[in-house]
C-alpha positions in Angstrom: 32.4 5.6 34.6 28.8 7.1 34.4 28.7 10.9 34.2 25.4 13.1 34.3 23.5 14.2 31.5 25.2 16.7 29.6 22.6 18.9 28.3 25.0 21.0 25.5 24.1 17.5 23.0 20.7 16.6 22.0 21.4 13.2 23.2 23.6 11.5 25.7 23.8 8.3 23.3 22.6 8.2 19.7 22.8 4.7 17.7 23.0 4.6 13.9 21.2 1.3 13.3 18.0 -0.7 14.9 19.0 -3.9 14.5 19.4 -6.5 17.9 22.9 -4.9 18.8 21.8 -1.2 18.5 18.2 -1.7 20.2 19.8 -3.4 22.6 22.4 -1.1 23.7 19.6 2.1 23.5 17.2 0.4 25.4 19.8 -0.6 28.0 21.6 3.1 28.1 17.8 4.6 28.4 17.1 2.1 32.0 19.8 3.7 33.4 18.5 7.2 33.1 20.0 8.3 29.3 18.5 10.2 26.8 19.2 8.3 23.7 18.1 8.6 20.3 18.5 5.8 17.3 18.0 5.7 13.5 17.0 3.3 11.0 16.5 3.3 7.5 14.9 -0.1 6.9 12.9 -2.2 9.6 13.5 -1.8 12.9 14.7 -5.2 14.1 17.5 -5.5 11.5 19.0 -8.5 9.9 18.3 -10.7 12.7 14.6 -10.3 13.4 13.9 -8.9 9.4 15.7 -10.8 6.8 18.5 -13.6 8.9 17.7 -16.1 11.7 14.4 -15.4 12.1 13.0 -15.7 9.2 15.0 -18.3 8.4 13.9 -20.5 11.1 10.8 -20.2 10.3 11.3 -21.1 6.9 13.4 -24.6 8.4 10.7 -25.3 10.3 8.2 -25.7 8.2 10.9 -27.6 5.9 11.0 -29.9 9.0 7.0 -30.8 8.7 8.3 -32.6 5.9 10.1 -34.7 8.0 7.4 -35.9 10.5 5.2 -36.3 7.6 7.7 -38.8 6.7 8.7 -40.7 9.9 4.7 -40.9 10.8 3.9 -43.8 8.8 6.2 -45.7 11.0 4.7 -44.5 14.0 1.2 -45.4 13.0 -0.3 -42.4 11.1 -1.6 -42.4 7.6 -1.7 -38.6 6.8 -2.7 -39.3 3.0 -2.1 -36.7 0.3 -0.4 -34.1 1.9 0.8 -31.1 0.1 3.0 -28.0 0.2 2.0 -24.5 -0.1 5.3 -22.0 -0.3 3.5 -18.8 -0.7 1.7 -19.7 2.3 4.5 -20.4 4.2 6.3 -17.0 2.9 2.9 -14.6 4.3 2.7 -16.5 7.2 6.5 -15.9 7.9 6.1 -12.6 6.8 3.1 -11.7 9.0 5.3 -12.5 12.6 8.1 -10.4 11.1 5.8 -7.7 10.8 4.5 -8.0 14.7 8.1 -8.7 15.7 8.9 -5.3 14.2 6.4 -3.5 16.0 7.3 -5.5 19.3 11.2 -3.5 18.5 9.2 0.1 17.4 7.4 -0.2 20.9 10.0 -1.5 23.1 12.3 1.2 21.9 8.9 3.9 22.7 8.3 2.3 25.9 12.0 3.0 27.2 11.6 6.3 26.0 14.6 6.0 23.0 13.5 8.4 20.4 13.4 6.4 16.9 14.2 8.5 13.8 13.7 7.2 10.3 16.6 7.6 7.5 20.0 7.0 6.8 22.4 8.1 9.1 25.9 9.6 8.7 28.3 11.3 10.7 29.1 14.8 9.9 31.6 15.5 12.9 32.2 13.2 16.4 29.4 14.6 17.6 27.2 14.8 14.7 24.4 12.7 12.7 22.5 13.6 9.7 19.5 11.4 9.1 18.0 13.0 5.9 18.7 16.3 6.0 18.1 16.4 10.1 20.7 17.1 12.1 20.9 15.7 15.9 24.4 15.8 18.4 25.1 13.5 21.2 28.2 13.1 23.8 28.3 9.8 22.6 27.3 8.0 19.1 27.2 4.0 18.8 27.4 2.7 15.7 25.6 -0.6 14.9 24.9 -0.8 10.9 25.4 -4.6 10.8 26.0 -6.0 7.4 24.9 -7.5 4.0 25.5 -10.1 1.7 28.1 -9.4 -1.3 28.3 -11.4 -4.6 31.7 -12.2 -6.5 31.8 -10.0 -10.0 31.0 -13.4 -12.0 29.5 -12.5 -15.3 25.7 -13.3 -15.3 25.5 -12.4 -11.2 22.6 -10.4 -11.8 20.5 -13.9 -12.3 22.0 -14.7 -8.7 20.1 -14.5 -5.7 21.3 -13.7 -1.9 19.6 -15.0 1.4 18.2 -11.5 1.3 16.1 -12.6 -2.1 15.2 -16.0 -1.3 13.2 -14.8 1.7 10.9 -13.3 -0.7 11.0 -15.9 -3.5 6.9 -15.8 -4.8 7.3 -19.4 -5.5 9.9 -22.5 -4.4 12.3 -23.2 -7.2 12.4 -26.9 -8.5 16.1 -27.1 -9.1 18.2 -24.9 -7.0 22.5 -24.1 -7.0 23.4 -23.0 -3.7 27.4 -21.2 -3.8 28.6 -21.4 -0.6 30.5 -23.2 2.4 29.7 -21.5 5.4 26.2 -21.8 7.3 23.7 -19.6 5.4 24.6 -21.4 2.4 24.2 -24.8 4.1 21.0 -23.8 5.8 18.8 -22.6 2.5 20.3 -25.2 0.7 18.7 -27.9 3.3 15.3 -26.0 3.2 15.2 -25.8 0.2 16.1 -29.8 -0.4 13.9 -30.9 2.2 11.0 -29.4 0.6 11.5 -31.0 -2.3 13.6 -29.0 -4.8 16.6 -30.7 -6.6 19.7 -28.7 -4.5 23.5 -28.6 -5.3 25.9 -27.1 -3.2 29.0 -25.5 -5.0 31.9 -24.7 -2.6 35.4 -24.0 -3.7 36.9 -25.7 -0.5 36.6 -29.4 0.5 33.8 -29.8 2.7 31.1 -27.8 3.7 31.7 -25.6 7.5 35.6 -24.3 7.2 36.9 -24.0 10.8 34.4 -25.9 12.5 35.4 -29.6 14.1 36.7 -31.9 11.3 34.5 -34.8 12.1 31.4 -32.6 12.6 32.2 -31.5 9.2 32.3 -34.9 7.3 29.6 -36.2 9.5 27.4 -33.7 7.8 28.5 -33.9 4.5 27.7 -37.7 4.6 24.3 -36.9 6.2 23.4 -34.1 3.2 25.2 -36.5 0.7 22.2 -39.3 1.4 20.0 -37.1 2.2 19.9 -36.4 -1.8 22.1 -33.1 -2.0 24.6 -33.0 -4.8 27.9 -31.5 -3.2 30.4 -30.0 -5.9 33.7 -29.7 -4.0 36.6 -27.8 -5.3 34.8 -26.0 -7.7 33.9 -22.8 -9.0 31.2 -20.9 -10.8 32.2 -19.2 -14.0 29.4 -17.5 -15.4 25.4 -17.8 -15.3 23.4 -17.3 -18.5 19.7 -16.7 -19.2 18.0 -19.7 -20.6 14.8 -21.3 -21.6 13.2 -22.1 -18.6 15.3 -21.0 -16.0 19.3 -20.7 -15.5 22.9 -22.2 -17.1 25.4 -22.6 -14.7 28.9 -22.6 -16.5 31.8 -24.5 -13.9 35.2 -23.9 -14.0 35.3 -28.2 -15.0 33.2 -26.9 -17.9 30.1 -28.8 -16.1 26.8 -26.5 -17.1 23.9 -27.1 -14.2 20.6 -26.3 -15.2 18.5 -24.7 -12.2 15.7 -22.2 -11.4 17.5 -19.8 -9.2 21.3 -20.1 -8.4 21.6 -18.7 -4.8 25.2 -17.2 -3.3 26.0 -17.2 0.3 30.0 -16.5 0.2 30.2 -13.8 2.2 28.8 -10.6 4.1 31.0 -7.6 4.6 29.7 -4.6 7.3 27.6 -1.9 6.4 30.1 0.9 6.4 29.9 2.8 3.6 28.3 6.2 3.5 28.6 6.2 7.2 30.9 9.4 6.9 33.7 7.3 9.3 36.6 8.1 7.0 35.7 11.9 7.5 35.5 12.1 11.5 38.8 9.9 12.1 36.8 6.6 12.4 39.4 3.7 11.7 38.4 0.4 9.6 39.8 -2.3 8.4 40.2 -3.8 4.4 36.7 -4.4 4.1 35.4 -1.6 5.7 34.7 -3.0 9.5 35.2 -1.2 12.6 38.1 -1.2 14.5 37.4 -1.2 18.2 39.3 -2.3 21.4 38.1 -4.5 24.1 35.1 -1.6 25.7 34.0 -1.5 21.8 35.7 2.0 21.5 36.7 3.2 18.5 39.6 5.2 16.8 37.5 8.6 17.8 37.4 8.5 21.7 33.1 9.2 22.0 32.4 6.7 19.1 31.4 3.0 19.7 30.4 -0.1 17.5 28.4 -3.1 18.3 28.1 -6.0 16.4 28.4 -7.3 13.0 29.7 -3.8 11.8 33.1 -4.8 13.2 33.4 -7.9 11.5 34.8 -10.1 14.7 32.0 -12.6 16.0 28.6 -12.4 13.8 26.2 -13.7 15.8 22.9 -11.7 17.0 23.5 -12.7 20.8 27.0 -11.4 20.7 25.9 -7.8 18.9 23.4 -7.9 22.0 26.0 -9.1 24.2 28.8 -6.6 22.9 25.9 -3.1 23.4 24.6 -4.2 26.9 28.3 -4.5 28.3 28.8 -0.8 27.0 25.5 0.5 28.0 26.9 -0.7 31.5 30.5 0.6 31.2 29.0 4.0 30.2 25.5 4.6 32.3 25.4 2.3 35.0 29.1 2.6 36.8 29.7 -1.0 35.9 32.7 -1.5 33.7 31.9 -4.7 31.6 33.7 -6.4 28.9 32.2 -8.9 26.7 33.8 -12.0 27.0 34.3 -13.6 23.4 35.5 -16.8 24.8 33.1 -19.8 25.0 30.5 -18.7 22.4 28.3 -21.4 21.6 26.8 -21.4 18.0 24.5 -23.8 15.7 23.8 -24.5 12.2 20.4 -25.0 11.5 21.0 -26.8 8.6 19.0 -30.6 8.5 20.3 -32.1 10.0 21.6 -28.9 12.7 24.7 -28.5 14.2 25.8 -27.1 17.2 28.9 -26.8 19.1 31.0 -24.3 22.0 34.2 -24.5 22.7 37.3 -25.9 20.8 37.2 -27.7 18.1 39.4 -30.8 17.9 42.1 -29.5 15.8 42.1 -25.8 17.9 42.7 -27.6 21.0 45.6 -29.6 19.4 47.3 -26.4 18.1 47.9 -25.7 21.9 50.2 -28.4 22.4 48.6 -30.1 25.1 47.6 -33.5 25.2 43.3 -33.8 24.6 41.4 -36.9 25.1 38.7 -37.2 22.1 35.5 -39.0 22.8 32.7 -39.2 20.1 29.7 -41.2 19.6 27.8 -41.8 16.4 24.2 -43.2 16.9 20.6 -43.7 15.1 18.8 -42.0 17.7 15.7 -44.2 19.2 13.6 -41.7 16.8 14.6 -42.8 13.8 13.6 -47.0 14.4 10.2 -46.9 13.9 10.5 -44.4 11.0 13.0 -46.3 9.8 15.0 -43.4 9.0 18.8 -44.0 8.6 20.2 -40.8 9.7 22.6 -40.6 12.5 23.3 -38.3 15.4 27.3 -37.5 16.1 28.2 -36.2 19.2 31.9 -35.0 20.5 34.1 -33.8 23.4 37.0 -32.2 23.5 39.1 -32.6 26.9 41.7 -31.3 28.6 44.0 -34.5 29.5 46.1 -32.7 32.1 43.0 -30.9 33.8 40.2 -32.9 32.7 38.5 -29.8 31.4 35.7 -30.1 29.0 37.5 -27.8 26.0 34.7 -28.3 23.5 31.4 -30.1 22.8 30.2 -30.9 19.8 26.9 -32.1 17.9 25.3 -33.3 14.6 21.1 -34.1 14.9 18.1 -33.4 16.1 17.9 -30.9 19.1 21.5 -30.0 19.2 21.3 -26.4 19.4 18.6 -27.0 22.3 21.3 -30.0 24.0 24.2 -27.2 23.0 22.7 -24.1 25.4 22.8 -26.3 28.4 26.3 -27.8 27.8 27.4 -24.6 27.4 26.6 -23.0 30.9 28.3 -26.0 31.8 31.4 -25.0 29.8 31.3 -21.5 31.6 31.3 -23.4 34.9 34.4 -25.0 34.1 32.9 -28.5 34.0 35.4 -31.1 33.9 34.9 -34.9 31.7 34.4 -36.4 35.6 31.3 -33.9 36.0 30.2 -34.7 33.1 30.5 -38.4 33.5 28.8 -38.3 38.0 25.8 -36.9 36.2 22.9 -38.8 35.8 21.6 -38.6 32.1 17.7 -38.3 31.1 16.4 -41.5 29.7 15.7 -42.2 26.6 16.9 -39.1 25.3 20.1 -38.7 22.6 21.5 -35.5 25.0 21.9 -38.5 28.0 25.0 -39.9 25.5 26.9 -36.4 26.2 27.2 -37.9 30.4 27.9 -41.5 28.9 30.6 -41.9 27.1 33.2 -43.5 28.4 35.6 -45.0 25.7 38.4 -42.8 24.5 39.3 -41.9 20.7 42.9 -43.3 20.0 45.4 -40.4 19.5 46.6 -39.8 15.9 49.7 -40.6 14.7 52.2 -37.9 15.1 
């Protein structure tokens, strides 16, 4: 499917959007001889590298220092007074986003992908204006990503996004995180473990929706007595300015005093002003992409990578997604991304990480699954005398003995999860899992060891 360069365009491939998806695919298309072209009009390195995982990692671990300061005592150190600097925290993290960015503006130099600052939007299928500049290509990928939205509650302009408390100048004392899913989990466990008084509002049950049931509980429990005060079933009905800091109004008529009231209920793709609707670009209710299996869209030169279509919103998937299409289209390799199988982790604290069905997905088939789970202190937590536990899970196949799903609560998991999860793609069965020899003492060794079924559920 690669065709020569067809010089009637300015480009072969133009992106609209620098984030990991779009630098990805550009960089990719360049190797294999394109002339591409992308624009940006914020940071190159999007929300990923700028103002998502990144940064937010950063910001857990140094949460996590808290920790070890903690469990040291039990291991023998006496570390004395220590103490907590936030705004030190936020320019150091700021300071490796800035090199990060320039590592993106150079790699995209170095391949030779012309980088164009503004806002783009499409004026015909073969045209972008970026400012008032006008550029064509054969081909135009669009990788926009998304952004956090807010409910129209009345006082939301007191309210806070993940965007926001990136930048916050100093770390609020009492904090109201509104939110279920893992952003909202995340900042609400950095924000505990450094100290703040958090509580979680969430309009569902539990914490995680369509995640494994037990992972679920077991991390409610483990937030629960880890202090966090979680507010199930409820809803936020307006926020009010008041001396020294925030009213939060419930719909139980509960009012929460806190510092900053953060809101993580949702992102929706950055679509608007694109120009789609004009050049015969098809999206769905709230505004993402429509594109088959090559990442086509409605128009037949068009593409879109990533969170922009609003199907799996994960960095390594946008990344995934624009290298199989810079493939299909400039290396005469057709390649589909392959959406099964994606492993993914919370880093909330303490993190999660799972790939592969969950429990009550791989019961909705029909077939019979064998359960086996584990709940542990892990041999870190006896000296410190910590009492959190470690929950591990798998999901199998009782006809095949195919390993459907593994799942993990505690220290390390996302690390454990990678591993398990080339396994998974290998087609690793409970028997494989069981004939290898675990790593001792570590907690990951209990994924090859357990042995002892979970008794089926009562029909």
């Amino acid at each position: 499917m690669a065709q020569a360069r067809n010089s009637k365009y300015d480009f072969d491939l133009f992106t609209i959007g620098a984030g990991s998806g779009g630098v990805a695919g550009s960089r990719r298309a360049a190797a294999y001889g394109a002339k591409v072209g992308i624009c940006e009009n914020s940071r190159v390195g999007g929300t990923c590298v700028i103002r998502g995982c990144v940064p937010k990692k950063l910001l857990v671990y140094g949460a996590q220092v808290a920790d070890e300061i903690a469990d040291a005592r039990g291991y023998g150190w006496d570390i004395g007074q220590a103490t907590f600097s936030w705004p030190t925290l936020i320019a150091n993290k700021n300071r490796e986003i800035d090199r990060l960015n320039g590592i993106y503006i150079k790699m995209l130099a170095d391949a030779g992908v012309e980088l164009i600052t503004g806002e783009g939007r499409m004026v015909d299928a073969h045209t972008v204006d970026i400012g008032g500049r006008r550029v064509t290509a054969e081909r135009i990928l669009i990788a926009t990503g998304g952004h956090p939205v807010m409910p129209d509650t009345p006082g939301i302009e007191h309210a806070i996004t993940s965007n926001e408390a990136l930048e916050l100048a100093e770390l609020p004392k009492r904090v109201v995180v509104v939110g279920a899913g893992y952003i909202a989990v995340e900042f609400a466990g950095i924000f505990l473990t450094l100290g703040a008084e958090v509580t979680l509002v969430l309009r569902g049950d539990i914490p995680l929706r369509g995640f494994d049931m037990d992972v679920r509980q077991h991390l409610a429990q483990e937030l629960t007595e880890r202090g966090m005060r979680i507010l199930n079933g409820t809803l936020v009905e307006s926020i009010a300015k008041a001396a020294g800091g925030l009213h939060v109004t419930l719909n139980d008529g509960q009012v929460i005093s806190c510092d900053q009231i953060l809101y993580a209920t949702g992102r929706v793709p950055n679509t608007r002003n694109l120009g789609l609707q004009e050049v015969g670009v098809k999206t769905d209710d709230v505004g993402a992409v429509l594109v088959d299996e090559w990442s086509r869209t409605s128009v037949e030169n068009i593409y879109a990578v990533g969170d922009v279509t609003d199907k799996h919103n994960l960095t390594p998937v946008a990344i995934a997604e624009a290298r199989a299409l810079a493939e299909t289209l400039y290396n005469d390799n057709p390649t589909k991304f392959d959406p099964h199988l994606i492993s993914t982790a919370v880093f909330s604290q303490p993190p999660v990480a799972t790939v592969g069905l969950a429990e009550h997905q791989a019961r909705e088939g029909g077939k019979p699954v064998d359960i086996y789970r584990s709940i542990f202190r892990p041999m870190h937590n006896t000296l410190s005398g910590r009492k959190e536990k470690t929950l591990m899970k798998l999901v199998v196949d009782r006809e095949s003995d195919r390993v459907l799903g593994c799942h993990m609560v505690g220290p390390d998991a996302a690390e454990i999860m990678q591993g398990l999860a080339i396994a998974m793609q290998c087609g690793a069965t409970k028997k494989q899992f069981d004939r290898t020899v675990g790593i001792h003492p570590t907690a990951a060794e209990e994924f090859v060891t357990m042995r002892d079924k979970v008794a089926d559920p009562a029909s």
